[in-house]
Structure formats: C-alpha cells, structure tokens
C-alpha positions as a printed NumPy array, in Angstrom:
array([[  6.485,   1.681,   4.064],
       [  4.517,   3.372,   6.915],
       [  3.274,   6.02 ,   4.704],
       [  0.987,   6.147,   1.719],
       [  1.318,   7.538,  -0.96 ],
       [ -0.638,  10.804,  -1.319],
       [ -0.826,  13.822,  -3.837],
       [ -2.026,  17.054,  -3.864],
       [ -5.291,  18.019,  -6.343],
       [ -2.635,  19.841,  -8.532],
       [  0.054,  17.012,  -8.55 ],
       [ -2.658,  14.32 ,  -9.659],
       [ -3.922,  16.508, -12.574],
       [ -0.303,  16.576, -13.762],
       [  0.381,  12.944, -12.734],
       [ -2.869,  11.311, -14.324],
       [ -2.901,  12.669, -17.448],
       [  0.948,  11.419, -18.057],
       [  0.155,   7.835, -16.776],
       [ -2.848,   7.479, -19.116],
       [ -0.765,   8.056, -21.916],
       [  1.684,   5.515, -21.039],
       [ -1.086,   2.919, -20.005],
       [ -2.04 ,   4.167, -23.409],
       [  0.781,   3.627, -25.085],
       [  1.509,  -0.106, -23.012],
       [ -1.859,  -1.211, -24.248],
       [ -1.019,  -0.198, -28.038],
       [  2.077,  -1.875, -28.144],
       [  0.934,  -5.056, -26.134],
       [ -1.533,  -5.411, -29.233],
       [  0.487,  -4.805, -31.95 ],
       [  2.84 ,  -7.346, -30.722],
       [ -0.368, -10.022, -29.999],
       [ -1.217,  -8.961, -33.824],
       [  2.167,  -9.515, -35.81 ],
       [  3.095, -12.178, -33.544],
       [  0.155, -13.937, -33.673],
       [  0.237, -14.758, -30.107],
       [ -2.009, -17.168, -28.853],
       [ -3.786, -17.612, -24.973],
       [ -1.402, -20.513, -24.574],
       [  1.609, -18.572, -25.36 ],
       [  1.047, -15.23 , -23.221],
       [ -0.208, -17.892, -20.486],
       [  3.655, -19.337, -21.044],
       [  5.279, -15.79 , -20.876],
       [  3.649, -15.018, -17.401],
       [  3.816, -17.898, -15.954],
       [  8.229, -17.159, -16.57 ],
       [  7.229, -14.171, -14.601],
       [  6.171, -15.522, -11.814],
       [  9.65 , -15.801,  -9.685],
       [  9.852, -12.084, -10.695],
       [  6.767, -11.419,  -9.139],
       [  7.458, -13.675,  -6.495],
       [ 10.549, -12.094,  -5.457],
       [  9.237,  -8.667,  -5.697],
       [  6.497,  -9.014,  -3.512],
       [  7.991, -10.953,  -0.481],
       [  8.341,  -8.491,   2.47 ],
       [ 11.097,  -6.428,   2.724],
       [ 11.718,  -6.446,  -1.333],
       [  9.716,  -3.624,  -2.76 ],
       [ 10.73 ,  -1.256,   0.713],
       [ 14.636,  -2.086,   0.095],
       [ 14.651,  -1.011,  -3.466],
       [ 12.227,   1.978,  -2.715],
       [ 14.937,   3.203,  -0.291],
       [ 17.694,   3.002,  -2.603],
       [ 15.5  ,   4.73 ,  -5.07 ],
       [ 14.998,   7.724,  -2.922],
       [ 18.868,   7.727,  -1.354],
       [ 20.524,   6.201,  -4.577],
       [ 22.958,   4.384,  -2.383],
       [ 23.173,   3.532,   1.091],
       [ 24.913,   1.609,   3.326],
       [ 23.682,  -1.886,   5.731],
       [ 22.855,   0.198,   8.611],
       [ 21.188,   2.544,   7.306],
       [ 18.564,   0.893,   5.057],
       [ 18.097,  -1.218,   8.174],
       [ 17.662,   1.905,  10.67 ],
       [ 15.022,   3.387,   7.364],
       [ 13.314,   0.292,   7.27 ],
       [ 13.561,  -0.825,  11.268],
       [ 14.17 ,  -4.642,   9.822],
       [ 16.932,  -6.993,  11.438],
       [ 20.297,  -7.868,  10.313],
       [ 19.559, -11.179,   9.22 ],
       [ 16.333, -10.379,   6.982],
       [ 17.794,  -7.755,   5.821],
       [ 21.191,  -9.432,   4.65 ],
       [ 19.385, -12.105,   3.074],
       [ 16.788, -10.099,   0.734],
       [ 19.64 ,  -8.299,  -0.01 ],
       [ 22.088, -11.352,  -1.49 ],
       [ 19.104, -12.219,  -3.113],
       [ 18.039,  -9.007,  -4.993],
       [ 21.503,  -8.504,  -5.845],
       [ 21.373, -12.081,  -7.343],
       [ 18.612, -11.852,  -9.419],
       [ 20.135,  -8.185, -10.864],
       [ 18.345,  -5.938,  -9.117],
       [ 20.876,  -4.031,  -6.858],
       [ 24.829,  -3.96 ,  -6.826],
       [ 26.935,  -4.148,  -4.251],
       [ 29.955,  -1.969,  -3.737],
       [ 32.658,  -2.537,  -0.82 ],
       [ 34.965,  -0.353,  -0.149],
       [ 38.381,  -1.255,   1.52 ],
       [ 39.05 ,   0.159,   5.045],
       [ 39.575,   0.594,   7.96 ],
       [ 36.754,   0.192,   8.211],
       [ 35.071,  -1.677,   5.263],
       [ 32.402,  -0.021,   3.966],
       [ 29.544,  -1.082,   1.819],
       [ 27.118,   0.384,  -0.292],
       [ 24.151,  -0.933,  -2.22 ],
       [ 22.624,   0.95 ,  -5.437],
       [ 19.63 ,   0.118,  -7.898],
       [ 20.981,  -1.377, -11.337],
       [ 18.966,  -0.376, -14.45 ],
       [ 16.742,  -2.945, -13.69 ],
       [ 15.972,  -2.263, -10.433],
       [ 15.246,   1.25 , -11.354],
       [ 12.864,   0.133, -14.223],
       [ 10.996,  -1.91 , -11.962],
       [ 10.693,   0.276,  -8.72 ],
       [  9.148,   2.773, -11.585],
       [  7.064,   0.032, -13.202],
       [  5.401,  -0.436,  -9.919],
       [  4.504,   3.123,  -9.141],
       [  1.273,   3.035, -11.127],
       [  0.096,   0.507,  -8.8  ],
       [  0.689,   2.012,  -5.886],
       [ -0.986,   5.38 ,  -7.13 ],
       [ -3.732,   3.392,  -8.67 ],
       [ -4.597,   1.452,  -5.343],
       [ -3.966,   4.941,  -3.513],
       [ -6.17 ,   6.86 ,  -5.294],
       [ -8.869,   3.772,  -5.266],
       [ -9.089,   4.175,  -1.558],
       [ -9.136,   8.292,  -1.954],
       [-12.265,   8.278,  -4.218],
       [-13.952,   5.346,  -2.057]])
C-alpha cells in the first residue's frame, strides 16, 4: 500500500499496551502447549514448515493489499479493488482465484444485466489480515524510534 502505517502519540499508548497483552498471552499459551504436549524441536520444525504455502501465499505481491482492501470496504467489486490497488486485470484475477481457493475470500455473483461480482473476507481471511497487523505496527514503529 502506498502509505504507512502511522499513529498518533495518544493512539500508540492505547494500541501498545493492548498488543503486549496479547503477545503476552500468545507466548503463555505457545508454552503451555510445548509443556503438556511435550513438543519437541523436530515437531514445531514439522508444524512450520506446513506453514510455509500459507506464508508463501500471503506474502506474494498483490496478496496482503487485496485482503487489506476488503478489510477496510468489506466487499467490493473487480474494478474497484483494481482502480484501489492500480494492478491489472490479469494479476489481479489470478491472486484472486487463488485466495479464494485457499479460503481466504468468497466470491459472490450476482445475476444481471449486468453481472455483478463481489468479493468479501471469510473468517479466515479476517483472522489473518488481523494476525498480521502487529507486524506491520511493529516494523512501523521500528523505523519511527530509529
């Protein structure tokens, strides 16, 4: 996206303070489940590496901006998350088909004249566009304090 992503003094002492205690929270859980499951190198090494498409997918360009967009509109049609993103038809039809494959967005059509479709996060695309915004305030705020 062209933009960072800034926030105000007052909006990062209300922001920070919340993502700690999920960080927080991530970190206790991750080692109670290491603990009772008695989890070893070799097995979290497995579980990652079956994250790796994920990741894969996720990061190509165009993923992360298309299901930032429908976060912020909640749907949209074709042309318009191509005029928002200023990418062309093809890339844009193809990340599409394939986030929609792998579960991340629906697709609605909607009989005409004239046919109209409309794409939307699923639950799981939500979850993940929200995963990733600790990252992007984290590597924000890293170049802030530099």
């Amino acid at each position: 996206m062209p933009t960072s992503l800034t926030l105000t003094t007052e909006l990062r002492k209300i922001v920070e303070p919340r993502m700690d205690q999920v960080l927080k929270g991530v970190e206790v859980t991750f080692n109670q489940i290491i603990e009772t499951q008695k989890i070893t190198p070799a097995e979290l090494k497995a579980e990652i590496d079956r994250l790796q498409d994920s990741f894969n997918l996720l990061f190509q360009k165009w993923s992360l901006e298309i299901l930032y967009t429908l976060l912020l509109k909640n749907t949209s049609g074709f042309g318009e998350i191509k005029k928002i993103l200023t990418v062309n038809s093809r890339t844009l039809s193809d990340k599409l088909k394939m986030l929609q494959t792998h579960g991340y967005i629906t697709r609605t059509v909607t009989d005409g004249p004239p046919l109209h479709v409309e794409y939307s996060l699923t639950s799981k695309g939500k979850n993940t566009v929200l995963l990733a915004l600790p990252l992007f305030y984290y590597s924000s705020s890293a170049a802030v304090k530099s």
